[in-house]
Backbone as JSON, one array per atom type, in Angstrom:
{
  "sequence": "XXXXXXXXXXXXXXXXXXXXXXXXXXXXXXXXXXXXXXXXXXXXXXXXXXXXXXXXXXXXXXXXXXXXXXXXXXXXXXXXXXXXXXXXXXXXXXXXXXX",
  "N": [[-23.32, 6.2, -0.85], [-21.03, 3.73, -1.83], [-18.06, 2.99, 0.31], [-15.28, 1.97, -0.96], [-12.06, -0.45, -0.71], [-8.88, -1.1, -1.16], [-6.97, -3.47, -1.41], [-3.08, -4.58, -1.03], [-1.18, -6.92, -1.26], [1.6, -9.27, -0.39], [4.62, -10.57, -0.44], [8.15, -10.01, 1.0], [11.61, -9.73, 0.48], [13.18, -11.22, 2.97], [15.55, -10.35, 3.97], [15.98, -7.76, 3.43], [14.65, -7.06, 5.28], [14.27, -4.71, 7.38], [14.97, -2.46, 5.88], [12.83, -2.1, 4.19], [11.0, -1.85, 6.44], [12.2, 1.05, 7.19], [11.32, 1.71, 5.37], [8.67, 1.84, 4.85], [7.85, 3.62, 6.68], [8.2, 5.97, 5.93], [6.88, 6.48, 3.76], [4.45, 5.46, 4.63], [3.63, 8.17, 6.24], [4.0, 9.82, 4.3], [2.12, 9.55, 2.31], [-0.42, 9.56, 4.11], [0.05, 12.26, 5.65], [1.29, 14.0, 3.93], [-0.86, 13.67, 1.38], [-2.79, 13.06, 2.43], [-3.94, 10.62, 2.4], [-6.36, 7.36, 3.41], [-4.58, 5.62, 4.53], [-3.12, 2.33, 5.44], [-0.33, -0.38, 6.85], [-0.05, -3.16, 7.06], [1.37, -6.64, 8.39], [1.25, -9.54, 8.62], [-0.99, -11.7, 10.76], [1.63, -14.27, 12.0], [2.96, -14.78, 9.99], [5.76, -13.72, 9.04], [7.37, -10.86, 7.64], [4.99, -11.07, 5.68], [3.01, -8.97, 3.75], [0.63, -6.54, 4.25], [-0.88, -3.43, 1.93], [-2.93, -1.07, 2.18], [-5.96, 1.24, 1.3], [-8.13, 2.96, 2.19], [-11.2, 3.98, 0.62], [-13.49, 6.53, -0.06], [-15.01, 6.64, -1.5], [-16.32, 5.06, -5.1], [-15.83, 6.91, -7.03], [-13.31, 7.91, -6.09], [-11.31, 5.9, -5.41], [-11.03, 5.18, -8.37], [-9.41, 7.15, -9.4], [-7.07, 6.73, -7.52], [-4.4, 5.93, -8.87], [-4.18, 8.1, -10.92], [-3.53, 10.3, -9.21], [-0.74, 10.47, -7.92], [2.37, 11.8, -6.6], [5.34, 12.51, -7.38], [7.19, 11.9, -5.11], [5.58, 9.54, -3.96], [5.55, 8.61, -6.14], [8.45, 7.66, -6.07], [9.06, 6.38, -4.02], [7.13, 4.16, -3.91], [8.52, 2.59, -6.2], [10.75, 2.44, -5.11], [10.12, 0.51, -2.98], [8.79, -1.7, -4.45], [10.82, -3.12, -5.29], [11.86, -4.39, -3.59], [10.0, -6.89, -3.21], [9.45, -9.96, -2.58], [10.0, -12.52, -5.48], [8.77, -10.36, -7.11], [5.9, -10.67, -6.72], [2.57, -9.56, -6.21], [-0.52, -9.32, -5.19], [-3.32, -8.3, -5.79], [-6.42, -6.72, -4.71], [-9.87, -5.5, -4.45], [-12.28, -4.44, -3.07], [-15.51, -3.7, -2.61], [-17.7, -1.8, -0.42], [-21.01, -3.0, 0.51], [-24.64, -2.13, 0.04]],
  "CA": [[-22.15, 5.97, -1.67], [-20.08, 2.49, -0.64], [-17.01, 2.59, 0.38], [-13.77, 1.11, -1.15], [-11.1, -0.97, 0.0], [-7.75, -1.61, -2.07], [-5.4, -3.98, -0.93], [-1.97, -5.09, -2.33], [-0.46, -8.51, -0.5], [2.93, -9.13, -1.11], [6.46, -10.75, 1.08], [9.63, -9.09, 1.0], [12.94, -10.67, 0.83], [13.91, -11.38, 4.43], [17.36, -9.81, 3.63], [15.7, -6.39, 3.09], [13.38, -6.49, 6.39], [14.83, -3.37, 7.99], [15.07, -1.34, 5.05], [11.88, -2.21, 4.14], [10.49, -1.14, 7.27], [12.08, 1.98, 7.59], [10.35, 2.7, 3.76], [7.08, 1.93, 5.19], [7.61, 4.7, 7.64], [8.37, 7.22, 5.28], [5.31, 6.38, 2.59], [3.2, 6.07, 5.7], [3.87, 8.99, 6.48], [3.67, 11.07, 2.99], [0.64, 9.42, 2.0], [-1.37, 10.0, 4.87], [0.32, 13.49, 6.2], [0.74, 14.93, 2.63], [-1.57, 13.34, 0.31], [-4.24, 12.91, 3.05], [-5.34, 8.93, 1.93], [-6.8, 6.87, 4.3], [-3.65, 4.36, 4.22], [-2.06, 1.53, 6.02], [0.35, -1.18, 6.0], [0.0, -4.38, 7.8], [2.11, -7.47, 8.41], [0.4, -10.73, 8.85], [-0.24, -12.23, 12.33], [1.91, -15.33, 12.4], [3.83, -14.76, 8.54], [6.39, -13.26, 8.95], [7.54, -10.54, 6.05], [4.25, -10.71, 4.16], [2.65, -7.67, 4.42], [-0.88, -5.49, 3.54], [-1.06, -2.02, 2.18], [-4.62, -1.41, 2.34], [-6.33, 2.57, 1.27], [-9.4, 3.09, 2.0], [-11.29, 5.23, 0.19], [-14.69, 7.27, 0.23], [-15.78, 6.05, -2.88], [-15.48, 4.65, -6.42], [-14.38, 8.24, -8.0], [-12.11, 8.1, -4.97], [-10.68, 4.85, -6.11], [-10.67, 5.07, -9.67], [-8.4, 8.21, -8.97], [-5.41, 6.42, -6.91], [-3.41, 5.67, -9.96], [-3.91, 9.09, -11.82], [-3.26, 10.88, -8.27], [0.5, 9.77, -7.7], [3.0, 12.74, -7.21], [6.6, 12.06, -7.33], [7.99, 11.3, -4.15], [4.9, 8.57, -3.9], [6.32, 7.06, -7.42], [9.74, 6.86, -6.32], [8.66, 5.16, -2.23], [6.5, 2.94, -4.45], [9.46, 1.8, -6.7], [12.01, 1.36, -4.0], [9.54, -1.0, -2.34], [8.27, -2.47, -5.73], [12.27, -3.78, -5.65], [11.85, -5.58, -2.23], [9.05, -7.6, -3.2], [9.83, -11.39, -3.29], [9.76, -12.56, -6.73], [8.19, -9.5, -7.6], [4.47, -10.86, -6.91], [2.38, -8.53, -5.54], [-1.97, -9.92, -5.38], [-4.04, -6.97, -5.6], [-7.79, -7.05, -4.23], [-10.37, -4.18, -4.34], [-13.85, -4.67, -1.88], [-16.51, -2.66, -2.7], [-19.27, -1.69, 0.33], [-22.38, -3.28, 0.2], [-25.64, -1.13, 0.88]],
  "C": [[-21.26, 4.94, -0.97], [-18.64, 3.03, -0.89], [-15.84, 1.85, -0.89], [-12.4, 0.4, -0.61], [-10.18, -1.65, -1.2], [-6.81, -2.06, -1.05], [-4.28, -4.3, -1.4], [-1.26, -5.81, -0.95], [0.6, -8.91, -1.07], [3.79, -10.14, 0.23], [7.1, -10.75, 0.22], [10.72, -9.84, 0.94], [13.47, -10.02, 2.08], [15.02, -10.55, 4.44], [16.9, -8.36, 3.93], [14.87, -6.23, 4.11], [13.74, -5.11, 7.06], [14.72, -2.34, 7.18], [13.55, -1.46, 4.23], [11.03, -1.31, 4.9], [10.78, 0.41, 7.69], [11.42, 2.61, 6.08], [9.16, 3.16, 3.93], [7.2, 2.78, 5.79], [7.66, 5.81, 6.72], [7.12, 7.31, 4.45], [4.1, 6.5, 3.1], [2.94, 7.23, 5.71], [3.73, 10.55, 5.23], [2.54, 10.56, 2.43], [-0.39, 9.59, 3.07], [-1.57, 11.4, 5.4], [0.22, 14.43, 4.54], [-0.25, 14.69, 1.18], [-2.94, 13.19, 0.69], [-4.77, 11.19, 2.32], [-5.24, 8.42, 3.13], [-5.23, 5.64, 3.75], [-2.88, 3.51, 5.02], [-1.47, 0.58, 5.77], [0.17, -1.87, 7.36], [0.71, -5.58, 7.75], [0.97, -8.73, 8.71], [0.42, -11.31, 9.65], [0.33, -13.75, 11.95], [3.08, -15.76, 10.58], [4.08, -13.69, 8.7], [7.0, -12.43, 7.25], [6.56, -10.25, 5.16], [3.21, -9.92, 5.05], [1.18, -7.45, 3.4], [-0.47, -4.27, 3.44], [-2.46, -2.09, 2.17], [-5.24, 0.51, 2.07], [-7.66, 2.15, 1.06], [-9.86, 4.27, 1.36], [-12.74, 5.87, 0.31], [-15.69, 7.01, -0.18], [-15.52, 5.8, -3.88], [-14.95, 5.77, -6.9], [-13.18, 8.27, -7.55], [-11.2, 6.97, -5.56], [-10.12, 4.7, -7.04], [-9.49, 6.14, -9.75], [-7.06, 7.42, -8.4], [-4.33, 6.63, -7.76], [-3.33, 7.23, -10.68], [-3.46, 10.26, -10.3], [-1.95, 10.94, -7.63], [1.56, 10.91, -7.81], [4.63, 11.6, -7.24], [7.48, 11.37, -6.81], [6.85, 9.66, -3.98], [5.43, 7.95, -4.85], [7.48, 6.71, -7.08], [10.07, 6.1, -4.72], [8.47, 3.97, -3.12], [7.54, 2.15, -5.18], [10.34, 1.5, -5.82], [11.61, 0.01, -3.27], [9.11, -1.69, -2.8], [9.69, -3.84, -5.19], [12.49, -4.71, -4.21], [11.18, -6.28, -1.99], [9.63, -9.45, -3.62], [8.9, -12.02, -4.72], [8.69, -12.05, -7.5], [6.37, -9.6, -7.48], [3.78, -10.13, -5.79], [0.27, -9.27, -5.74], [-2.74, -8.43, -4.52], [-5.44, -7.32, -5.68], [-8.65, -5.69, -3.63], [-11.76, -5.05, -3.55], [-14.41, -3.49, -2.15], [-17.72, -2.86, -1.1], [-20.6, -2.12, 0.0], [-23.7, -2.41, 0.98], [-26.74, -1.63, 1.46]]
}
């Protein structure tokens, strides 16, 4: 069964770097401690501000699931940091495992 890899690539308005970062700590933190996903967030070496979330997942059911899997406090992390996205563009990229 391959793997999955979802990413979402994005930069932040500079203005909001701090409050940004302390969001990521909290979403880190409830998606991996209470939701259990494989999830991280990365910054880009040498670009500043633009960032990776990245969930790995187990497999396609696993995947196709993210979106219908979403409790509450995850929808309202995800919108606060939706709102700190420079001009809202966000480039989303899924990788499937090859066997």
């Amino acid at each position: 069964m391959p793997k999955v890899i979802l990413q979402i690539s994005y930069d932040i308005d500079p203005k909001r770097r701090e409050e940004y970062l302390s969001l990521t700590q909290e979403l880190n933190r409830h998606l991996r401690e209470v939701r259990k996903k494989n999830y991280s967030i990365f910054e880009l070496k040498g670009k500043k501000n633009s960032f990776v979330e990245q969930f790995l997942c187990a497999s396609m059911e696993e995947y196709e699931a993210l979106e219908d899997d979403i409790d509450e406090t995850t929808d309202n992390l995800v919108n606060r940091l939706e709102s700190m996205i420079k001009d809202g563009k966000a480039k989303y990229t899924t990788l499937v495992e090859t066997e």
